[in-house]
N, C-alpha and C positions, 0 to 999 in steps of 0.2 A: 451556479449561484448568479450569476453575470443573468443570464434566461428567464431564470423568476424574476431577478430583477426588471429586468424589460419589461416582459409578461406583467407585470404589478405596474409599472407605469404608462405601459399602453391601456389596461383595464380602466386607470385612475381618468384617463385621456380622452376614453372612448367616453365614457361616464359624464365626466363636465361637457364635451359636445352635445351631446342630448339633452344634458337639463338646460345646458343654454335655451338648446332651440324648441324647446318648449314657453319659453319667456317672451318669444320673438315678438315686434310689432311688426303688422303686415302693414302697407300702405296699398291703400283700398281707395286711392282717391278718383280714379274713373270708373269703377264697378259699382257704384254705391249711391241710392239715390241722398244727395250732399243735403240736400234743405229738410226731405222728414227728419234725418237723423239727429239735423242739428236742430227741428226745433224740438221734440223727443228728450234728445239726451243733453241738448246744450239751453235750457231755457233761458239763460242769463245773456248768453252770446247772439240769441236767435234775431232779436231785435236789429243791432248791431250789424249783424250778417245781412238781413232781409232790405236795411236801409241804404247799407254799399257800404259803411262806415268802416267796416272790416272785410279783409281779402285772407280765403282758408287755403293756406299755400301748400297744406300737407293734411291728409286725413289717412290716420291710423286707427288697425284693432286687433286686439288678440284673445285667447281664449285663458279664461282662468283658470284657477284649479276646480271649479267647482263646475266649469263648462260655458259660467254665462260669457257672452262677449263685451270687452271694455274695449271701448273707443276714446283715441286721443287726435284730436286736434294741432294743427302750427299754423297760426293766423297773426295776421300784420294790418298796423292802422293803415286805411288808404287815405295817403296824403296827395296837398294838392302840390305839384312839380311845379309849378310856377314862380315860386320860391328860389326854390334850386336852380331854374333856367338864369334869372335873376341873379344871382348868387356868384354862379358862373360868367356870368356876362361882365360880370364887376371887374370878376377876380380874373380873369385870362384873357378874356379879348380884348377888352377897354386898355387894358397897358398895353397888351402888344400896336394895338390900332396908334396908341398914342405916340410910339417910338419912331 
């Protein structure tokens, strides 16, 4: 009994690994030519991307059930750090300087 039972929850085990990894997103961000795809599949973004406005920090794809490939995106506004240098400069050095 104890045997089946393993046996039925190793099968259960084997089972959910494999449909996971058919789900997977692969990241494809050096393989992949980054600007047809994005202007292609990303026409909203492309602009954006093409201007500098935004930086594509992750490009992902995977295959669906039906085979075609979907591609996902992780991109961040490029902001300007002068701000922040700024910011910094207020808040940490200027007191210490001042003690």
């Amino acid at each position: 009994m104890k045997r089946i039972f393993s046996l039925i929850i190793s099968v259960i085990f084997v089972f959910a690994l494999v449909s996971c990894a058919t789900k997977k997103w692969t990241n494809v961000s050096g393989n992949v030519n980054l600007e047809t795809i994005m202007q292609e599949k990303f026409p909203k973004l492309y602009p954006s991307y093409k201007s500098g406005e935004i930086v594509v920090t992750k490009f992902e794809e995977r295959i669906d059930e039906n085979g075609k490939t979907q591609y996902r995106i992780t991109y961040s506004d490029k902001s300007d750090d002068d701000d922040l240098d700024a910011l910094i400069w207020q808040t940490i050095y200027m007191p210490i300087l001042n003690d």
